[in-house]
N, C-alpha and C positions, 0 to 999 in steps of 0.2 A: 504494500500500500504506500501511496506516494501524501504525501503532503508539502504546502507550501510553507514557509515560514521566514522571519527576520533572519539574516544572518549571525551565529553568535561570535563566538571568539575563537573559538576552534576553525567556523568555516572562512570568516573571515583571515585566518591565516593560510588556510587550505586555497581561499583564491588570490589571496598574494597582496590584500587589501590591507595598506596602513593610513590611509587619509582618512580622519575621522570624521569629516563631512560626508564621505562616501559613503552610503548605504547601500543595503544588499537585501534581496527575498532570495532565499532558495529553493528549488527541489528537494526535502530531504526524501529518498528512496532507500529507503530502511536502515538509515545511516548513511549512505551515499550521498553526496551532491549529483544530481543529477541534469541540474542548470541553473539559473541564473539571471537573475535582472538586477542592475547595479542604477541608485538614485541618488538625488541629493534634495532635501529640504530645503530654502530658505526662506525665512519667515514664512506668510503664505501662500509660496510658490514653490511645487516638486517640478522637476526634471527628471523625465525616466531618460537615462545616458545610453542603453545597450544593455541586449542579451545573448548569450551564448547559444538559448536555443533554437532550431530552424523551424519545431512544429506551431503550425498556424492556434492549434488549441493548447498546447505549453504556453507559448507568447501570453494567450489571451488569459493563462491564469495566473500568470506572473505579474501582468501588467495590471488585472484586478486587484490582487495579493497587495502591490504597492500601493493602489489608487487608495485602499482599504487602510491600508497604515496612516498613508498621509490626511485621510477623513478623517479617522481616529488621534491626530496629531494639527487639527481645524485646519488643513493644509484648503485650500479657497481654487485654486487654479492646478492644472497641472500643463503638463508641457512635453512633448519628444521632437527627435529629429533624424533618428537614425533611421537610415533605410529598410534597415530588416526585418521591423515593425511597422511599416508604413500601413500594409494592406490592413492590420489588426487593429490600427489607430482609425483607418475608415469604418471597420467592420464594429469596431465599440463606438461608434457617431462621435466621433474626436473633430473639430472643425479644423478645416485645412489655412493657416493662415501663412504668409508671408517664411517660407522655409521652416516651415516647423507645424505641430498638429497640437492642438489644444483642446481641455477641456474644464468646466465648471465642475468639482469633485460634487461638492454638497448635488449640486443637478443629476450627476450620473448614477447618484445614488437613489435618487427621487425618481429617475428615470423618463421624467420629463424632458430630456437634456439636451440644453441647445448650447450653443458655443459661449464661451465664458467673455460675459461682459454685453452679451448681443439678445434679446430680447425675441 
């Protein structure tokens, strides 16, 4: 059984992470990492950075997992730009704005969600 979770201290050394603004979800698969999404908070703005994995429904539970942390940390907006999440940032109604994909956290959770800041 897989689950998703914060990164702790063991995995964060297992992926090589010492910046302490860097944040991480994992895969834990019964111990194992089994991937990864790497974020960072600031005030109330997340940036999901990159993830290791290719599957389209991994992505999309990593990129919950985070969206879900930073709700639960009143995080207001969130933000990506890496390519390899692109289609999953469409596929979770993320708005497309100027080189990068947005959304309103509290709204996606509501599920009424329109792009952050736009009515």
């Amino acid at each position: 059984m897989i689950t998703i979770v914060p990164a702790d201290e063991a995995a964060r050394e297992k992926l090589g992470l010492t910046d302490p603004e860097l944040r991480a979800m994992i895969i834990d698969d019964n111990g194992e990492i089994g991937g990864h999404i790497l974020f960072t908070i600031r005030g109330m703005e997340m940036e999901l950075i990159s993830t290791d994995v290719t599957d389209p429904l991994m992505q999309e539970g990593l990129i919950r997992a985070a969206l879900n942390y930073g709700y639960r940390r009143a995080v207001e907006v969130a933000f990506g730009s890496a390519p390899e999440m692109r289609q999953v940032f469409i596929t979770l109604r993320f708005c497309e704005e100027v080189g990068r994909f947005v959304v309103s956290v509290p709204e996606f959770f509501q599920r009424g969600c329109r792009c952050a800041g736009k009515n």
